[in-house]
C-alpha positions as CSV (number, residue, x, y, z in Angstrom):
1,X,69.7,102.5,91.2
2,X,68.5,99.2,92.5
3,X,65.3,98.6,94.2
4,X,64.8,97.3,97.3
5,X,64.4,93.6,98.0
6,X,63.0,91.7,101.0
7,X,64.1,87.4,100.4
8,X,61.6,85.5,102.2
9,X,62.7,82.0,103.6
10,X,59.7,79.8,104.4
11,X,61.2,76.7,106.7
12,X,60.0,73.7,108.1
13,X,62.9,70.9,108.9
14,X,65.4,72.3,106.9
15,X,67.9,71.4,109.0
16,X,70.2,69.8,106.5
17,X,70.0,72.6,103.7
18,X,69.5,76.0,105.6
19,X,73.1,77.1,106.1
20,X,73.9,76.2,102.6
21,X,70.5,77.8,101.0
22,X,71.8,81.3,103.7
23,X,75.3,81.3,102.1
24,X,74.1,81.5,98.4
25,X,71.8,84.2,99.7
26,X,74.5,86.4,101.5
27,X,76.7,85.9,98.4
28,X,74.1,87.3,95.6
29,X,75.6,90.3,93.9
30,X,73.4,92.7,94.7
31,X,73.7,96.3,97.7
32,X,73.6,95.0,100.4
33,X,72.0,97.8,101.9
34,X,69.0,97.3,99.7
35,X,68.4,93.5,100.9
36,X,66.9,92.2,103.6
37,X,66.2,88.3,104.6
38,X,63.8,87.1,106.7
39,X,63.9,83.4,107.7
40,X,60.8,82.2,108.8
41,X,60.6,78.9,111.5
42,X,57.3,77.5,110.6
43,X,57.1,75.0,113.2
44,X,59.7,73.1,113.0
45,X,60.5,70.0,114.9
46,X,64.4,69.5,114.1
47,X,67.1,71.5,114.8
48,X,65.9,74.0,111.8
49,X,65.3,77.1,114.8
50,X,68.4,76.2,116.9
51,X,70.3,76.8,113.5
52,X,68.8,80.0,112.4
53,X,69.5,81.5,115.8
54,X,73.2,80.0,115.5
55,X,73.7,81.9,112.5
56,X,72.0,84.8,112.8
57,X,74.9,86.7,114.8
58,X,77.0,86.2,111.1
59,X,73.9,86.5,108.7
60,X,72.1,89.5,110.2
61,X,68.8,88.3,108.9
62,X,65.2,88.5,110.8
63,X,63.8,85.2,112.2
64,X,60.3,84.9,112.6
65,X,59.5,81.6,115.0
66,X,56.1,80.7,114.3
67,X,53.4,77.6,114.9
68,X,53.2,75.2,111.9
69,X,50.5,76.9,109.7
70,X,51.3,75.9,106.4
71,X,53.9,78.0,103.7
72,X,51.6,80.5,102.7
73,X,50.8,81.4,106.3
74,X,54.8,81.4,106.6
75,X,54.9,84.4,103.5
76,X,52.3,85.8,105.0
77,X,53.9,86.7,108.1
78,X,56.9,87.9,106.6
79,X,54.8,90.2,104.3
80,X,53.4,91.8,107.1
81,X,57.3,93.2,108.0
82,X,58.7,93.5,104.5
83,X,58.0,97.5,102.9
84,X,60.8,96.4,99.8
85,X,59.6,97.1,96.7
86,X,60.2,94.0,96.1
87,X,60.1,90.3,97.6
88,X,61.6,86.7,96.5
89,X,60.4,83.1,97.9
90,X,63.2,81.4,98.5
91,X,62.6,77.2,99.4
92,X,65.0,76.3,101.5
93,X,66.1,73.0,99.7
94,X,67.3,75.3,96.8
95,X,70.2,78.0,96.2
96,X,70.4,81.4,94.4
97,X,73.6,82.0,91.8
98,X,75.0,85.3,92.8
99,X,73.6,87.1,89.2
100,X,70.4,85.7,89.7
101,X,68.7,89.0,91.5
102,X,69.8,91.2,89.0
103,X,68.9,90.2,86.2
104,X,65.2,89.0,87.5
105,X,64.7,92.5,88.9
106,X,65.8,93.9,85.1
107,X,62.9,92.1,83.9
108,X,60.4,94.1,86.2
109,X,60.2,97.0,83.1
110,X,56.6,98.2,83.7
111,X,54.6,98.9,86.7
112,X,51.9,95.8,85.7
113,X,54.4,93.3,85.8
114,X,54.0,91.6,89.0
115,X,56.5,88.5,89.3
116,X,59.2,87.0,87.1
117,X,60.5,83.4,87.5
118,X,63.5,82.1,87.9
119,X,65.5,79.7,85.7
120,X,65.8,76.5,87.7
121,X,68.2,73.5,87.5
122,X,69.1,70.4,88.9
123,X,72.2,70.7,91.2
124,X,75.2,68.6,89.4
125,X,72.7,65.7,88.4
126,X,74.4,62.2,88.8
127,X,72.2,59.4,88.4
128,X,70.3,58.9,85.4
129,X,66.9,59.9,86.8
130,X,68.6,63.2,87.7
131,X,69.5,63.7,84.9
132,X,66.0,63.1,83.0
133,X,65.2,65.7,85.3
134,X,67.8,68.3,84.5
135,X,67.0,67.9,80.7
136,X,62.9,68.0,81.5
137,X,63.7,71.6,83.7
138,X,66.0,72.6,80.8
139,X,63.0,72.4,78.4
140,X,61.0,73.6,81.0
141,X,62.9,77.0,81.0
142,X,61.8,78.0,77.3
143,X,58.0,76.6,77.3
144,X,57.6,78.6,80.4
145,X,59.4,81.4,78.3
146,X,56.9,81.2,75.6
147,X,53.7,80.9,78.1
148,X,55.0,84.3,79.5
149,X,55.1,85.6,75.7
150,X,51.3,84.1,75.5
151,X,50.6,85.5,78.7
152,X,49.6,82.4,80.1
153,X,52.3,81.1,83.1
154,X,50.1,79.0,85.6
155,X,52.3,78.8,88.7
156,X,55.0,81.0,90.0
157,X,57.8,78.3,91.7
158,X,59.1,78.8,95.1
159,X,63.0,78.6,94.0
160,X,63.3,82.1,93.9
161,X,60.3,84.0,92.3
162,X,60.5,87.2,92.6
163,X,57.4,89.5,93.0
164,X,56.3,93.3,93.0
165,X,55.3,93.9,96.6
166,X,52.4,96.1,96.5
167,X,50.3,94.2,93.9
168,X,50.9,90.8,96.3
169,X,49.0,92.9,99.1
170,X,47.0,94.1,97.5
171,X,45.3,90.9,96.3
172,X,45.7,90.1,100.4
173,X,49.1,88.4,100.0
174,X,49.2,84.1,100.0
175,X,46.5,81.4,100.5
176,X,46.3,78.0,100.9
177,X,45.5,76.8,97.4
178,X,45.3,73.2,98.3
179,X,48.8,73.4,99.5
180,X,50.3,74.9,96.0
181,X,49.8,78.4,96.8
182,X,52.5,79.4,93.8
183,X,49.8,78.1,91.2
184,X,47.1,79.8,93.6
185,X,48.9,83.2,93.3
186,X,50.1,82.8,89.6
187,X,46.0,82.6,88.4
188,X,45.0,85.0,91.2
189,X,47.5,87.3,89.4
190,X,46.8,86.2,85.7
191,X,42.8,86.9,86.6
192,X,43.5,90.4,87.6
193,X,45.6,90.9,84.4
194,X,49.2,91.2,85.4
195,X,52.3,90.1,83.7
196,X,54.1,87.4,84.5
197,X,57.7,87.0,83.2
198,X,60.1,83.8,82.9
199,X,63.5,85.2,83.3
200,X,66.0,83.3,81.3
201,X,69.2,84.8,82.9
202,X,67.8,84.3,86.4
């Protein structure tokens, strides 16, 4: 059986990529009655919460309208309503391919692994600096492979990593981290000896 999984959507002025990021959400193969979404408004100042309320009536997702506090305030208050087993951060300027989940939660094969990371590409690269970019997250995808292997991955990227809900609070969920809290959580997790995993079907 699958385990439960909250996606957590941290937003501010996402107006040009939300319903797009929602759709490749809504289409991941996965039960739908063991996923849950919550979009979270982190003070936005374009027309990021008149969208989310627009589509809400077809998504079914939870918004959560908030001041602007900073991302990790923004997981934070979606932790404190999320009892999945499990959570993703999803950035808003990305998209999920519909296999991704399922293989990602496959990798979560002990009860001390605490967060795999997703494979990430650039979208259908067209200039040339895209696509220095594509080839530099291509080789990125098999160092990272072989850190997790060392047991040494540094940061844990917002496109879509996934994370085992009880250890996150029980560290006391995100911080600031000078504004990268995915490196912030990825050593708060490597210091208390937890497993990190880079997925390479995810």
């Amino acid at each position: 059986t699958w385990p439960s999984v909250t996606v957590i959507m941290p937003m501010f002025n996402e107006e040009k990529h939300v319903e797009w990021t929602l759709k490749s959400v809504y289409e991941l193969d996965y039960p739908k009655n063991k996923l849950k979404v919550i979009c979270v408004n982190d003070g936005s100042t374009d027309s990021t919460f008149k969208i989310l309320k627009r589509l809400q009536s077809k998504f079914g997702y939870t918004i959560i309208n908030k001041k602007n506090g900073g991302k990790h305030t923004a997981l934070n208050a979606a932790l404190k309503q999320t009892d999945s087993e499990f959570f993703a951060c999803l950035d808003v300027d990305c998209y999920v391919e519909s296999n991704a989940l399922k293989n990602m939660i496959e990798e979560f094969d002990s009860k001390n692994v605490a967060s795999v990371m997703p494979i990430m590409k650039v979208h259908n690269p067209e200039n040339i600096l895209q696509k220095v970019q594509w080839l530099e997250y291509t080789m990125n995808i098999f160092y990272k492979f072989i850190m997790g292997k060392l047991d040494c991955i540094h940061v844990t990227p917002g496109p879509f990593s996934i994370y085992r809900t009880s250890i996150v609070n029980d560290l006391g969920g995100f911080r600031k981290g000078h504004m990268t809290e995915d490196l912030e959580m990825a050593l708060r997790l490597q210091d208390n000896h937890y497993i990190l995993k880079q997925s390479l079907n995810g």
